[in-house]
C-alpha positions as CSV (number, residue, x, y, z in Angstrom):
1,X,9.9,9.8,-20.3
2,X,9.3,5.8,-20.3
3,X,6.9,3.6,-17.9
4,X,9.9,3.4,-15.5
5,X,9.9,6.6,-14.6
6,X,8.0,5.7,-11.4
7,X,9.9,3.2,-10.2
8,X,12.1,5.1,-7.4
9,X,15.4,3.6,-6.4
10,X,14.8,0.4,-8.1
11,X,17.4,0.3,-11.0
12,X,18.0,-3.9,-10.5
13,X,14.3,-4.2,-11.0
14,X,14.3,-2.3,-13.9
15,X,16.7,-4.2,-15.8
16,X,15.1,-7.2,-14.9
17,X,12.1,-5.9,-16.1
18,X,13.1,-4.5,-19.5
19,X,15.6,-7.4,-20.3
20,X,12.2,-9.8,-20.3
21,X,9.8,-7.2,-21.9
22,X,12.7,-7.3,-24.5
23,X,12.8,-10.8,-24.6
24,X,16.1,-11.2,-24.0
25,X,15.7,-11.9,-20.1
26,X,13.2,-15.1,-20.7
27,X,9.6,-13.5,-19.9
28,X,7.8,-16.2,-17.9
29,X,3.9,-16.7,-17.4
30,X,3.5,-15.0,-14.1
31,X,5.4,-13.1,-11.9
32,X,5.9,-12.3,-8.3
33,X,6.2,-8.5,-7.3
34,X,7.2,-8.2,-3.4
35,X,9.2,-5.8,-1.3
36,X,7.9,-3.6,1.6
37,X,5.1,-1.2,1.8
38,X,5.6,1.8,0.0
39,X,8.5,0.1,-2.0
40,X,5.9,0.6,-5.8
41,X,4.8,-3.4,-5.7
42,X,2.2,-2.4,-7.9
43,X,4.1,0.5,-9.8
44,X,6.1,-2.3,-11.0
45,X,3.5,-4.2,-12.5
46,X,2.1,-1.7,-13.8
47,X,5.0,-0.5,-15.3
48,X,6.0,-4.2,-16.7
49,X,2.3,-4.8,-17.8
50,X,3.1,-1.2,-20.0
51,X,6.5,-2.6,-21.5
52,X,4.9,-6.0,-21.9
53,X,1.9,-4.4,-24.3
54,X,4.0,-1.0,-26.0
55,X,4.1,-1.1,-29.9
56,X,7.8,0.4,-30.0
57,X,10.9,-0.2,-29.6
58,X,12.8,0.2,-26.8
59,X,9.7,-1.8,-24.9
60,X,8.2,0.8,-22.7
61,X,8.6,3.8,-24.2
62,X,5.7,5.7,-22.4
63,X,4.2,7.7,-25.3
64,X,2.5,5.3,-27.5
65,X,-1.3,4.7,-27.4
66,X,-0.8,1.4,-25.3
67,X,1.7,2.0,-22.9
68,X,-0.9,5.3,-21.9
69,X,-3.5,3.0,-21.8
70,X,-2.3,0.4,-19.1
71,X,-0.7,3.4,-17.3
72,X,-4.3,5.4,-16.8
73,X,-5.9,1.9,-16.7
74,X,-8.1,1.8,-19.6
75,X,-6.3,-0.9,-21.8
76,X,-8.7,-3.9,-22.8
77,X,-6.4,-6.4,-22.3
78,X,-5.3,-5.4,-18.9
79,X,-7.3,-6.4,-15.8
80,X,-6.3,-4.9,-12.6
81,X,-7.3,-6.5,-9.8
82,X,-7.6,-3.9,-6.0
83,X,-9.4,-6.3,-3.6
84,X,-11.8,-3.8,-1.8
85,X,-12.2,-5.7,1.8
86,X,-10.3,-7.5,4.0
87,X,-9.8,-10.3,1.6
88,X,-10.6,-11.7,-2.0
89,X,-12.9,-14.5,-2.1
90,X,-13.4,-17.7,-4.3
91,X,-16.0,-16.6,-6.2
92,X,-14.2,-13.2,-7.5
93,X,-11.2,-15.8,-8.4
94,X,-13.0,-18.1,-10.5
95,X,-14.5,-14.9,-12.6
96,X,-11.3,-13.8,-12.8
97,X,-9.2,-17.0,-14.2
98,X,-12.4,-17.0,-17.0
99,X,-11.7,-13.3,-17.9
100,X,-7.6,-14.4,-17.8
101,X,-8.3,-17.5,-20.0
102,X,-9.3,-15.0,-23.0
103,X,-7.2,-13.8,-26.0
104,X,-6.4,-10.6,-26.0
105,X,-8.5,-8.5,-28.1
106,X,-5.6,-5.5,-29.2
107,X,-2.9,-6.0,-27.4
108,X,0.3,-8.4,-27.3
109,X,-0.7,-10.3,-23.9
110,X,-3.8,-10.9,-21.8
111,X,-2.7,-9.1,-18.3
112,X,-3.9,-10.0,-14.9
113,X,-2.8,-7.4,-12.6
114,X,-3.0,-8.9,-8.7
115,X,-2.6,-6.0,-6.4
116,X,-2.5,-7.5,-2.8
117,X,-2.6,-10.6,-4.2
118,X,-2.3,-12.3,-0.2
119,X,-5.7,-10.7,0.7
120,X,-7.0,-13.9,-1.8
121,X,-8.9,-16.6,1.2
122,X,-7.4,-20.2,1.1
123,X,-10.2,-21.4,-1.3
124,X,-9.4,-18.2,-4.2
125,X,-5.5,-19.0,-4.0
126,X,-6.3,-22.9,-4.4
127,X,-8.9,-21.6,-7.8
128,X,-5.6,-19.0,-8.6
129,X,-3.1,-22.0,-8.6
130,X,-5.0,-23.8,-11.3
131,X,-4.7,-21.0,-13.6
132,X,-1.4,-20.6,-13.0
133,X,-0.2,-24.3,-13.2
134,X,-1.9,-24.2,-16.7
135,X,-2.1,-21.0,-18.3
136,X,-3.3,-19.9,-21.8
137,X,-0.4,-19.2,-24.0
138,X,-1.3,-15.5,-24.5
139,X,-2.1,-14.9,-20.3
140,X,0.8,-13.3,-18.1
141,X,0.3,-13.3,-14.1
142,X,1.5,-10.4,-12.0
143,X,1.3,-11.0,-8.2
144,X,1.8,-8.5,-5.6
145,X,2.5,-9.5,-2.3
146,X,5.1,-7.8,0.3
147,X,7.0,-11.3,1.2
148,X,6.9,-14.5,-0.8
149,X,5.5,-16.0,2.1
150,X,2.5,-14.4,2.1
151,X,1.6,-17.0,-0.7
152,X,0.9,-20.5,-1.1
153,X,4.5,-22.2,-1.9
154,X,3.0,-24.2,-5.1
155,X,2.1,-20.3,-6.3
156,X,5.3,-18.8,-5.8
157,X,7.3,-21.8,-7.1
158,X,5.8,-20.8,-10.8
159,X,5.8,-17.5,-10.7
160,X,9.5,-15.8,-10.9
161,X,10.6,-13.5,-8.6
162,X,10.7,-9.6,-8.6
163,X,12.1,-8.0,-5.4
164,X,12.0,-4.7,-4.7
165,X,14.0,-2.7,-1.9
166,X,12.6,0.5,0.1
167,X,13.6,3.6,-1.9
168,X,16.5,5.6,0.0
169,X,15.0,9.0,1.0
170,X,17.0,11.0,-1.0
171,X,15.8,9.4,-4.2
172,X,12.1,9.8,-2.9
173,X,12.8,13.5,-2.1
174,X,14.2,14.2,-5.8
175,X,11.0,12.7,-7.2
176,X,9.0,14.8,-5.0
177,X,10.8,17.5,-6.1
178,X,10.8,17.1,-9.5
179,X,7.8,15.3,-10.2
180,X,5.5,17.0,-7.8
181,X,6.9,20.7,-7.0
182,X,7.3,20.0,-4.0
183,X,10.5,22.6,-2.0
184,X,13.4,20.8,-1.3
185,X,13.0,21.1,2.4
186,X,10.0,19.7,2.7
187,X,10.9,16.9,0.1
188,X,13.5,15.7,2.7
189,X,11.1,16.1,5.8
190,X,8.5,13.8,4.2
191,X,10.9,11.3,2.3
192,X,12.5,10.4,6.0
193,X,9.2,10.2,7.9
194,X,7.8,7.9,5.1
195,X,10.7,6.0,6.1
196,X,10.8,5.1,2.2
197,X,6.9,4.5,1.3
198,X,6.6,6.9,-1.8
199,X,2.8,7.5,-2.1
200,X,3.1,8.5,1.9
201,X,5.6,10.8,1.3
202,X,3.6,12.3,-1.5
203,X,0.6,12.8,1.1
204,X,2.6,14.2,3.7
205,X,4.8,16.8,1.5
206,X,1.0,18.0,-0.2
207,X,-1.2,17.6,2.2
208,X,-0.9,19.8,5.3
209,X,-3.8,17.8,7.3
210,X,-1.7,14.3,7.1
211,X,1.4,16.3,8.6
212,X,-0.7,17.6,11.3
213,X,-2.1,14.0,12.3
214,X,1.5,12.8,12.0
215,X,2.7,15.3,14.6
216,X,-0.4,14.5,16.7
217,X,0.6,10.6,17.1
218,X,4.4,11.8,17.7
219,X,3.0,13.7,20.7
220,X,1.7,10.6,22.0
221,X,5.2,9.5,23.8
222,X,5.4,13.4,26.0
223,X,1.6,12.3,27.4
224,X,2.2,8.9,28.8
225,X,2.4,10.6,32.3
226,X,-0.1,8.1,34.5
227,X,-2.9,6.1,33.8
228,X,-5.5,8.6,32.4
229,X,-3.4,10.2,29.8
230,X,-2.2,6.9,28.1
231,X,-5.8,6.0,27.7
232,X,-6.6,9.4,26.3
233,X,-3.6,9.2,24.3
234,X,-4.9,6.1,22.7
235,X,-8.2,7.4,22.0
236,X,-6.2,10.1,20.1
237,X,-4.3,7.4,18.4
238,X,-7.1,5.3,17.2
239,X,-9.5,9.1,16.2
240,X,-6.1,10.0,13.9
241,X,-6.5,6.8,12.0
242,X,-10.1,7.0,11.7
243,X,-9.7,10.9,10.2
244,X,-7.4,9.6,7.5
245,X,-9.4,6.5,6.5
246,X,-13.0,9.1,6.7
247,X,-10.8,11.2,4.6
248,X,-9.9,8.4,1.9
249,X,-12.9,7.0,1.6
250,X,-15.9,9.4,1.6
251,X,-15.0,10.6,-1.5
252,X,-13.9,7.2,-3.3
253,X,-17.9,6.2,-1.9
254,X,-19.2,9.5,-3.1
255,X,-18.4,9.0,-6.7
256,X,-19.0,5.3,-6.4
257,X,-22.4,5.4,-5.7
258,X,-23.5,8.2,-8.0
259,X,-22.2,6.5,-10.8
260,X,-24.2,3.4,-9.7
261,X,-27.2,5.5,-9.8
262,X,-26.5,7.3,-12.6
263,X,-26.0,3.5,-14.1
264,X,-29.4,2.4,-12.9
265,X,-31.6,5.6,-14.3
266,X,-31.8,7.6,-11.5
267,X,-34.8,10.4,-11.8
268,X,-34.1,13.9,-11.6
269,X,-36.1,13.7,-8.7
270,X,-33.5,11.3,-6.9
271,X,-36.3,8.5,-7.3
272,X,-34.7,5.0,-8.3
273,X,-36.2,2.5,-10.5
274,X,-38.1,-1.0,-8.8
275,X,-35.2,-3.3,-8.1
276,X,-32.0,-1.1,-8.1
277,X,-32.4,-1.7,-4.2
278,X,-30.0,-5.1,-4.6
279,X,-27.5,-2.9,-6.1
280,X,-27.0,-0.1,-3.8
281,X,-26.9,-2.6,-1.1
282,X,-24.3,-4.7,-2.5
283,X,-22.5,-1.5,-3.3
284,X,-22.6,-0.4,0.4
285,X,-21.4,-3.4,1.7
286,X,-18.4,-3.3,-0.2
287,X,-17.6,-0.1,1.1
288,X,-17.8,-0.7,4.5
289,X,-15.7,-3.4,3.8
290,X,-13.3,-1.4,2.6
291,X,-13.7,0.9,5.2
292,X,-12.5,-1.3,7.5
293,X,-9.8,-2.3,5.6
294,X,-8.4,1.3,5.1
295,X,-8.6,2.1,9.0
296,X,-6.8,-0.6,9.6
297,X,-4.0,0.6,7.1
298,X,-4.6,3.7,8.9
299,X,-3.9,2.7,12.0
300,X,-1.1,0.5,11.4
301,X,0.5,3.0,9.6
302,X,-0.1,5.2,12.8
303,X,1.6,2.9,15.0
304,X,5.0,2.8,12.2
305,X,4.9,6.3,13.1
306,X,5.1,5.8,16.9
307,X,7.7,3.3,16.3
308,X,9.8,5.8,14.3
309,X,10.0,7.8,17.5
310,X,11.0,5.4,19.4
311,X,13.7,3.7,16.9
312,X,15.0,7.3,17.3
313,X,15.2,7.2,21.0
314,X,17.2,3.4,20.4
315,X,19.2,5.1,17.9
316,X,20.5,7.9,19.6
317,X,21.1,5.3,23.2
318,X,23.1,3.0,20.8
319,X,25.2,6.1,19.5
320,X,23.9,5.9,16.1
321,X,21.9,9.3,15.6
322,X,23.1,10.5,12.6
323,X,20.4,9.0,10.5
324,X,17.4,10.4,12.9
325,X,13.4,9.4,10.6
326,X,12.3,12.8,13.1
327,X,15.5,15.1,12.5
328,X,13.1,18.2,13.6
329,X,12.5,16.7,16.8
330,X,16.1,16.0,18.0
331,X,15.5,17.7,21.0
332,X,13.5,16.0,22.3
333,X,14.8,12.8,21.4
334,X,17.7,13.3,22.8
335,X,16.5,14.0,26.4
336,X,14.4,10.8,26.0
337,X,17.2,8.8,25.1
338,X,19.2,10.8,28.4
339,X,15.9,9.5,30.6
340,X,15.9,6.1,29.2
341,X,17.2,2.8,28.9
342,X,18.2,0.8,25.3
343,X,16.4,-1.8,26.9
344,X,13.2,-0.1,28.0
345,X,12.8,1.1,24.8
346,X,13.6,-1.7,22.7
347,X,10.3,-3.1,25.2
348,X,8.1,0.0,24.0
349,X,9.1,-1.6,20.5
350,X,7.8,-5.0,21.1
351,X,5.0,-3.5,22.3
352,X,4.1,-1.5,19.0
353,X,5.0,-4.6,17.0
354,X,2.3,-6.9,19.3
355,X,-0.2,-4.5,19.1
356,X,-0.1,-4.7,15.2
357,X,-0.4,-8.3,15.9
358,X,-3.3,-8.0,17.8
359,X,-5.1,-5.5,15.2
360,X,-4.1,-7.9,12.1
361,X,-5.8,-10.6,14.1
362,X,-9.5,-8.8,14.6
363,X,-8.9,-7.4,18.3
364,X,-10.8,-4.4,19.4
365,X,-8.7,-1.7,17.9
366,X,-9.3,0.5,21.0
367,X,-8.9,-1.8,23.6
368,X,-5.6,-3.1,21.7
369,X,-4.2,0.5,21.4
370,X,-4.9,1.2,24.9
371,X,-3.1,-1.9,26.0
372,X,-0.1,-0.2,24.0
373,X,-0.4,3.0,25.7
374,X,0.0,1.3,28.9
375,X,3.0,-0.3,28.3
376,X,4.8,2.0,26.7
377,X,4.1,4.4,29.8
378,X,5.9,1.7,31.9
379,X,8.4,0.6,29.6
């Protein structure tokens, strides 16, 4: 048992990790964590923020009092950082660098932990690169992006870089296996449709309802017969994504704003106290913010779904499908790729990758997936 335990598939990262929680790998003042979706970003961090603040010897040993603490987020000298909405303004930043510029009250280091640190707005990564530039002496930074790109150069040229890989699928399957119960069989099944994103593969091997909205968008391609059925079909494809976000976030709101009323005295009548109102509304708003958020993730991860079917159909055209993400619908594949063109559907995958283009930059979801359905009915 240590904090590394998590990471799946990433044994370069962990060395680089332990060598500078060690302190024999030069530990720097903040860090970069990128690699694709799925890939543990934030696992990492989390990990390295453990190693950074554990009171034995090999760093990161897992059991002591801090190293639990960081893990189930309750250290005081940790800050963890989710932006809720679609991005992370000024104002949060500059709260944020005063909280950073602290000593740390128990532990080694004071921690900033940046999950999706490239939702931060122009103005909060301008506030962010001040703090880095000149940090306390006792302050590490730990960034979370998926490319270095996705930040401003003079951030990522002081931070060092932490790359992570996506996971092979047979090292996600053991960890579902072992760490989760999950049967063999359906280990494997989820680890290749995750197509290497670990906490998807989790959902999908646990939770019967995300396998049955996964087969629903994979039915998608077999309905693309004229006009009327593609638009039904993206209907179908933009409900699916708003079942899984409802599904993640009613209950993340529920026990929000019950603790928020709790907080505030709520009566035992349900009656709040004068000026609570401010509150709850504030409250609300960053829900539906991250509402949004979340359906897009939804979606988006709806249409890498589709586009697993149809990098299937490519594969097999191209004579290469050994390595099939659907294996149980090989059937069907193959007749696609018998009725198709490699060049038709490398088309039908343009079009998937546009349409996430067009969703990342604010277009009617519907009207963008129905555009998709379209065109991949004509190729």
């Amino acid at each position: 048992m240590s904090v590394w335990d998590d990471l799946v598939g990433q044994q370069p990262v962990v060395a680089q990790l332990s060598a500078a929680a060690e302190g024999t790998g030069g530990l720097a003042h903040a860090w970069l964590f990128t690699g694709p979706p799925g890939a543990g970003r934030s696992a990492a961090a989390r990990a390295f923020a453990a190693a950074l603040q554990c009171e034995e010897t090999p760093r990161g040993c897992g059991h002591c009092a801090s190293c639990h603490q960081v893990l189930q987020g309750t250290h005081a000298d940790v800050e963890v950082v989710r932006p809720a909405g679609l991005s992370y303004g000024v104002k949060e930043t500059r709260a944020l660098v005063l909280r950073a510029s602290s000593s740390p009250s128990a532990g080694r280091w004071q921690i900033v932990l940046f999950e999706d640190a490239d939702r931060a707005t122009e103005s909060a990564a301008n506030a962010l690169l001040k703090a880095i530039e000149e940090p306390p002496p006792r302050t590490v930074w730990l960034l979370c992006t998926p490319s270095p790109d996705d930040l401003l150069v003079t951030i990522r040229s002081r931070c060092r870089l932490v790359t992570l890989r996506t996971p092979p699928a047979d090292a996600v399957a053991d960890v579902l296996v072992r760490r989760d119960g999950v049967d063999p069989e359906t280990a494997a099944v989820a680890a290749r449709a995750a197509q290497g994103h670990v906490s998807r593969a989790r959902r999908l091997a646990t939770d019967p309802e995300a396998r049955r909205r996964r087969a629903e968008i994979l039915e998608v391609p077999r309905r693309l017969t004229s006009v009327g059925p593609a638009v039904a079909a993206a209907e179908v494809l933009v409900k699916a994504a708003e079942a899984e976000a409802k599904a993640q976030t009613e209950e993340l709101n529920e026990a929000e704003t019950s603790a928020l009323r709790q907080a505030l005295g709520e009566s035992a009548k349900g009656r709040m106290p004068r000026g609570t109102a401010g509150a709850l509304k504030e409250l609300e708003d960053r829900q539906k913010s991250r509402a949004t958020r979340i359906k897009r993730d939804a979606l988006d991860r709806a249409l890498l779904d589709l586009a697993s079917y149809y990098r299937d159909v490519l594969a097999i055209q191209l004579g290469a499908g050994d390595g099939l993400v659907n294996t149980e619908m090989a059937p069907e594949l193959r007749t696609a790729a018998q009725n198709g063109r490699p060049e038709d559907t490398l088309k039908r995958l343009d079009a998937i990758m546009e349409c996430r283009e067009r969703l990342d930059a604010n277009v009617n979801p519907l009207l963008a997936v129905e555009a998709l359905t379209l065109a991949l009915r004509t190729g």
